[in-house]
C-alpha positions in Angstrom: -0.1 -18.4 5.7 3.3 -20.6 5.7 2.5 -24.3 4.0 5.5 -26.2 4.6 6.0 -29.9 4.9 9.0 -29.2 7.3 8.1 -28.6 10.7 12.0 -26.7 11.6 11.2 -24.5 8.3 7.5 -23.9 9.5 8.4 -22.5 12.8 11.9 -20.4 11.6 9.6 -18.5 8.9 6.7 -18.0 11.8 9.6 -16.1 13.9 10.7 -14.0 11.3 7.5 -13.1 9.8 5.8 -12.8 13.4 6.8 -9.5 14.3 5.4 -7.6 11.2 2.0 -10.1 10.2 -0.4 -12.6 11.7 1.3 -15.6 10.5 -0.8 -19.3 10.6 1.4 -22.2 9.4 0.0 -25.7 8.0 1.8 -28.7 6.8 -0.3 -29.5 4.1 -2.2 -27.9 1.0 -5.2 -29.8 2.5 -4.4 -28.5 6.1 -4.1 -24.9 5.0 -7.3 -24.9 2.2 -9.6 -25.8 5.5 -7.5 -23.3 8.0 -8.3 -20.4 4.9 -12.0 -20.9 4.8 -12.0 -18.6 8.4 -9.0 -16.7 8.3 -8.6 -15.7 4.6 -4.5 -15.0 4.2 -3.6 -11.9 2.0 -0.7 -14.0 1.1 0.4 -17.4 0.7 4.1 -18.7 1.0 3.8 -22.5 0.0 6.5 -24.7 -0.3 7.0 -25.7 -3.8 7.8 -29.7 -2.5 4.1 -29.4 -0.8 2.9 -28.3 -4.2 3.0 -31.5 -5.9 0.2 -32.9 -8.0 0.2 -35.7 -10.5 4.1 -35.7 -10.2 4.2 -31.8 -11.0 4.8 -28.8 -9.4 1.6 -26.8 -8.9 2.2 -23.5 -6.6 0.0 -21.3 -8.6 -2.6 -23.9 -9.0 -2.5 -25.1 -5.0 -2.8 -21.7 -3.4 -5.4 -21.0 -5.5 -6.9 -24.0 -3.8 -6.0 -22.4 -0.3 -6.9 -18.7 -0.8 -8.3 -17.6 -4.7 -7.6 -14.1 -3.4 -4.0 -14.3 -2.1 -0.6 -13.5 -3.4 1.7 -16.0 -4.1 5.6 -16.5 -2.8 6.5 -19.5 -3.3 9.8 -20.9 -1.7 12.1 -24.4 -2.3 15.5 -25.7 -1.6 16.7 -26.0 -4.8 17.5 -23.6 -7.6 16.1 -25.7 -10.0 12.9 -25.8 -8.3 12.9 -21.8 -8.3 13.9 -21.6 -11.7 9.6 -23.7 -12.3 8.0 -21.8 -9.7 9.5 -18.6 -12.0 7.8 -20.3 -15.1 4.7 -20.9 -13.0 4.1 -17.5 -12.4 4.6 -16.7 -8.5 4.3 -13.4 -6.9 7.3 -14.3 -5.2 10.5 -16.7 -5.2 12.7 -17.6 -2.4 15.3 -20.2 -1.7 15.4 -21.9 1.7 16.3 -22.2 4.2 14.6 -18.7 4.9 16.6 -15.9 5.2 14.8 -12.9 7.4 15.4 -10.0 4.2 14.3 -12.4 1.6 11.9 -13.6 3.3 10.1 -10.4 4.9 11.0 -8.7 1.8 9.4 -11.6 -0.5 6.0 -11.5 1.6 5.8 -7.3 1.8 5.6 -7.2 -1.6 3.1 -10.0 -2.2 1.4 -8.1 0.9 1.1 -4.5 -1.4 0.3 -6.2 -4.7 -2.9 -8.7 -3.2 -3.7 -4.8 -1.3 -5.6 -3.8 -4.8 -6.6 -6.8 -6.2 -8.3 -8.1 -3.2 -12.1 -8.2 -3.9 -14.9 -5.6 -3.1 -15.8 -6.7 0.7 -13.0 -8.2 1.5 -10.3 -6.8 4.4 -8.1 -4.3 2.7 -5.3 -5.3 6.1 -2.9 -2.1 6.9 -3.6 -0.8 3.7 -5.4 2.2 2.9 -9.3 2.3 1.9 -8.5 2.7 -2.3 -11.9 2.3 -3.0 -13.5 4.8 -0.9 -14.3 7.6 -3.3 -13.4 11.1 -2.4 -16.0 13.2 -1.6 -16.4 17.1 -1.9 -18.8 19.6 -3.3 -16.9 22.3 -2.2 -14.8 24.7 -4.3 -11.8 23.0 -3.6 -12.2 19.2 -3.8 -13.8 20.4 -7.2 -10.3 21.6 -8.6 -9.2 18.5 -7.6 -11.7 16.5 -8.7 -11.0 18.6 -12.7 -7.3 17.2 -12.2 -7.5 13.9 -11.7 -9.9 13.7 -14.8 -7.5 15.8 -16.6 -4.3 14.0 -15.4 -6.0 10.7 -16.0 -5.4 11.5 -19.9 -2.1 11.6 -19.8 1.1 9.4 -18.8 3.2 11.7 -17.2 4.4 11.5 -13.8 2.5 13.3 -11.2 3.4 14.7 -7.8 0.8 15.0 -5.0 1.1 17.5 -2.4 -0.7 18.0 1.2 -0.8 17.1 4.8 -1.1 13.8 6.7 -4.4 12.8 6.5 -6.0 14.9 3.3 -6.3 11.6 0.7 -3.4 11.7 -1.2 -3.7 8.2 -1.7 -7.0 8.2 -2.8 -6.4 11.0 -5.3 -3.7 8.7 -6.5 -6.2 5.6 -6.9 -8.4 8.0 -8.7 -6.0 9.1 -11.2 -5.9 5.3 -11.9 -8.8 3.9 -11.9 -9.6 7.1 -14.8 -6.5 6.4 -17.1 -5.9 3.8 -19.6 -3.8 1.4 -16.7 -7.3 0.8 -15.3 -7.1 -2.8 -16.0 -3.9 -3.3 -15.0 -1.9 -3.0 -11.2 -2.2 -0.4 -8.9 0.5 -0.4 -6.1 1.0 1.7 -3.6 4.4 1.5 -1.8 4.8 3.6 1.4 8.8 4.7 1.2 9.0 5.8 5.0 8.1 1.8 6.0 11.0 0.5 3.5 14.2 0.3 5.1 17.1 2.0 3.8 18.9 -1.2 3.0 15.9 -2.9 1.1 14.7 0.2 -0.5 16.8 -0.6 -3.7 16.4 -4.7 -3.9 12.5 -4.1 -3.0 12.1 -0.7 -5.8 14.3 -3.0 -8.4 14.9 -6.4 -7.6 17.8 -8.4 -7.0 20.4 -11.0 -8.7 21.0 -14.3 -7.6 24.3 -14.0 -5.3 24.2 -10.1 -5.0 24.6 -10.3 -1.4 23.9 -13.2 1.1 20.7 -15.1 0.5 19.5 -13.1 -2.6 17.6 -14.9 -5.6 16.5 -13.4 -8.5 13.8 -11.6 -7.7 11.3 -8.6 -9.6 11.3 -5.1 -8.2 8.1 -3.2 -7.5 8.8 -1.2 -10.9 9.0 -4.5 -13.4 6.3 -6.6 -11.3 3.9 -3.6 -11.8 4.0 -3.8 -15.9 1.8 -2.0 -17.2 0.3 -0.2 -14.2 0.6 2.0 -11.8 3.3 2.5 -9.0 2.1 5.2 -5.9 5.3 6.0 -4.0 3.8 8.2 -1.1 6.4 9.8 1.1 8.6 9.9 -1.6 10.8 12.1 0.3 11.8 9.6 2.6 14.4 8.0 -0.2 17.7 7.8 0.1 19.8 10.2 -1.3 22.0 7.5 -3.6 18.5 5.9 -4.0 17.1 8.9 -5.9 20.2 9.1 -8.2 18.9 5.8 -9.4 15.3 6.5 -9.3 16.0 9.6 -11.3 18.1 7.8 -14.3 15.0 5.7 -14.1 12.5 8.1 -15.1 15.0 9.5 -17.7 15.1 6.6 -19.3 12.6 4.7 -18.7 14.8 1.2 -17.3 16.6 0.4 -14.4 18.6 -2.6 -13.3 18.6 -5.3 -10.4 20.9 -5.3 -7.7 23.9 -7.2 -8.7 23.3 -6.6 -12.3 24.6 -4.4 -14.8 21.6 -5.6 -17.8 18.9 -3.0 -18.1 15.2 -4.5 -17.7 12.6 -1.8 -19.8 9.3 -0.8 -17.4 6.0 0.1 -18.4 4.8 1.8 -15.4 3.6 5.1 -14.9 4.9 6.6 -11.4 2.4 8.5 -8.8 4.3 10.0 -6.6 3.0 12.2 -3.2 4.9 14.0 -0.4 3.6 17.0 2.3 4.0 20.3 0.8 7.4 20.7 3.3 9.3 19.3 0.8 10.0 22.6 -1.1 10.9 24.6 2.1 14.1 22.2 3.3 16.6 22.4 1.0 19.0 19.2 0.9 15.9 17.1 1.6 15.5 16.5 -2.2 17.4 16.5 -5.2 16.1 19.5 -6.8 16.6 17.6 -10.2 14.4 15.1 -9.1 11.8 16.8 -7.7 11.5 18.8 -10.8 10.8 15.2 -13.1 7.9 13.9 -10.7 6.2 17.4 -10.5 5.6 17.4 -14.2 1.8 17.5 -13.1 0.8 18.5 -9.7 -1.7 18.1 -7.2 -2.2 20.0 -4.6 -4.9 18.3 -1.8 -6.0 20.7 0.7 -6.1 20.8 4.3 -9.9 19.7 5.6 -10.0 23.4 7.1 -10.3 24.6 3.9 -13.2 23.2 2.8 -14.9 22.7 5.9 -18.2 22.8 3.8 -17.8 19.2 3.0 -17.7 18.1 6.5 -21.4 17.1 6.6 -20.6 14.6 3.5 -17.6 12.9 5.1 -19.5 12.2 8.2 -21.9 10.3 6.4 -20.0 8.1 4.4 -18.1 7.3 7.5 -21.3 6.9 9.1 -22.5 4.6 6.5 -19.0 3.0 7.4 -19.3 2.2 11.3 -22.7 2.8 12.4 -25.6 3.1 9.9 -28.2 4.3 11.1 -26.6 6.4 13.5 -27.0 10.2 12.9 -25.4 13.3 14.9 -27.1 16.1 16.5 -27.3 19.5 15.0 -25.2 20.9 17.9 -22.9 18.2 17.4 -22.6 18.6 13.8 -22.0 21.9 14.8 -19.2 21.0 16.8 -17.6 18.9 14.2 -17.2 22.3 12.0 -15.7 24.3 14.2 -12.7 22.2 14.4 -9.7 23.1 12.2 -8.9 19.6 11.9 -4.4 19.1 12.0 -5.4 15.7 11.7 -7.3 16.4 8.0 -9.8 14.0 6.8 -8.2 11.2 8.9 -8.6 13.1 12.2 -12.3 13.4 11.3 -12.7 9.7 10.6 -11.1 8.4 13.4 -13.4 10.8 15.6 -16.7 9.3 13.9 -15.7 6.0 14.6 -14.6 6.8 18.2 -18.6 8.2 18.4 -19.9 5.7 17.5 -18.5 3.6 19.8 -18.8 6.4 22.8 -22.6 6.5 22.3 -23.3 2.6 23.0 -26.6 1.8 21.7 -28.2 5.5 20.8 -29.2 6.1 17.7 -28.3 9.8 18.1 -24.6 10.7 19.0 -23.9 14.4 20.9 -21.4 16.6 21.4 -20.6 14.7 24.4 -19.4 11.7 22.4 -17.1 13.5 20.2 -13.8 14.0 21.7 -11.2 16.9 20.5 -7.6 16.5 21.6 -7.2 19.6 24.4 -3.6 19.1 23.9 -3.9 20.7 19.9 -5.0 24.5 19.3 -7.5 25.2 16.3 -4.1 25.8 13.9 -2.8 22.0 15.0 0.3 23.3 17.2 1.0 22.0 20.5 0.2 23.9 23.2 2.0 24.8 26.1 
């Protein structure tokens, strides 16, 4: 949601932000509190002129009027006005007139943090499901299920390893929600959406006047103080980028863009990639790769514990159709497929039976629909 008095502003910030988010704009802090009741915006960019109350400046205080649950960037025309809306406390800071990287860049981040802070119930947007446990009696998901209890002691970096689809990030949430950063952030950052020419200002912030349009601005690392950072696909940095990003985690610090004046964090760093990452050499700095795998976790393929298929299909039953139940040769079905797709694949194909079977109570085989296109060891076939 854009609340901006100016009606040029309002629609220049709608057509930059329109391509990646559902954007509603409203003149007025009145406007956009009765818009919010039915839409409920993840995050809030309020102009800090529209702000006003009792001859003060009141972001904070008048998008938690709008939305209670959103993120706040908060944007004006005037540095002075950025330098209160800093004191105030705002997720994010922006100087009009909007600029497309400040802007995008501002809101993404507000976007991630609100992610996990949202409350139980409420829409979790193109994030993943954090609170959905992980689930497994099987041999397999118990080792993991010992490491994340063990890990959770302990503040050293850890590096999660498996295929699309196996829960990585949930193992990640887990190994959070266990440690002594409970109470604090959890924020997962997806490094294959970033790109290459934000990665840095959006990992560690930028300087007033380090390149066109740029403010003073926190990075994911120093907003996260105290918490938890979750870079998954880790292995989609930069090479320069990881040069950095390893002096970080030597030291402990890092810088802004445009800045030379180190900034301490106090963030412990998940990290996850698929297990490919060890078999291309040049992909990675070796160096690197050797600091996040202090502790490792390996999550493994769903055909390798196909025992706790039955369990999955009932919390995502629970999830899209209670009440709904499959057949036994359906069931059946479900547990012969290897499953490329993991845990994901599975989900997905729950939910497109639930749909398929219309108004039964009882989905078949019928309604669950394999790619022919995939053999049983996920290649393509020909």
């Amino acid at each position: 949601m854009v609340v901006d008095p100016d009606e040029t502003d309002r629609k220049i910030a709608q057509a930059l932000l329109a391509g990646h988010y559902h954007v509603i704009c409203c003149a007025t802090v009145g406007e956009a509190t009765t818009i919010a009741r039915t839409h409920q915006p993840h995050a809030v960019v309020i102009d800090l002129a529209s702000s006003m109350t009792n001859g003060q400046y009141d972001p904070i205080g008048a998008a938690a009027r709008i939305a209670p649950n959103a993120m706040v960037v908060c944007s004006a025309s005037q540095s002075t006005a950025v330098d209160c809306a800093r004191r105030r406390g705002a997720s994010g800071l922006i100087e009009k007139p909007y600029r497309a990287d400040a802007l995008t860049a501002a809101v993404r981040l507000a976007s991630s943090e609100g992610a996990t802070e949202r409350l139980p119930g409420k829409p979790h947007g193109t994030a993943a499901h954090p609170d959905r446990p992980l689930i497994g009696d099987g041999k397999a998901m118990q080792e993991v299920a010992r490491r994340i209890i063990l890990y959770a002691k302990y503040d050293a970096p850890v590096l999660i390893l498996g295929e699309t689809g196996t829960g990585k990030e949930l193992a990640a949430h887990a190994i959070h929600r266990s440690s002594i950063r409970h109470r604090a952030r959890f924020l997962p950052v997806d490094c294959a959406s970033i790109p290459e020419t934000l990665a840095e200002s959006m990992l560690f912030g930028t300087t007033k006047g380090a390149f066109t349009g740029s403010t003073d601005q926190k990075g994911i690392f120093e907003s996260s103080f105290g918490g938890t950072v979750f870079l998954d696909e880790v292995g989609e940095l930069s090479s320069a980028l990881q040069a950095k990003f390893l002096r970080t985690l030597e030291s402990g610090c890092g810088t802004r863009v445009g800045s030379v004046d180190a900034i301490a964090y106090d963030v412990r760093i998940l990290s996850a990639t698929d297990v490919s990452i060890y078999e291309t050499p040049g992909r990675f700095r070796p160096e690197l790769l050797n600091r996040l795998n202090t502790l490792e976790l390996k999550m493994p393929p769903l055909r390798e514990h196909k025992e706790d298929i039955p369990s999955l299909v009932e919390l995502f039953i629970s999830e899209f159709c209670s009440g709904k139940h499959f057949t036994c040769n359906a069931m059946d079905k479900l547990q012969q497929w290897n499953w490329p797709g993991n845990v994901r694949e599975l989900r997905n194909t729950v939910q497109r039976a639930s749909v398929l079977s219309g108004n039964r109570d009882v989905m078949h085989t019928l309604d669950i629909e394999l790619p022919d296109s995939i053999d049983q060891s996920g290649a393509p076939t020909r």
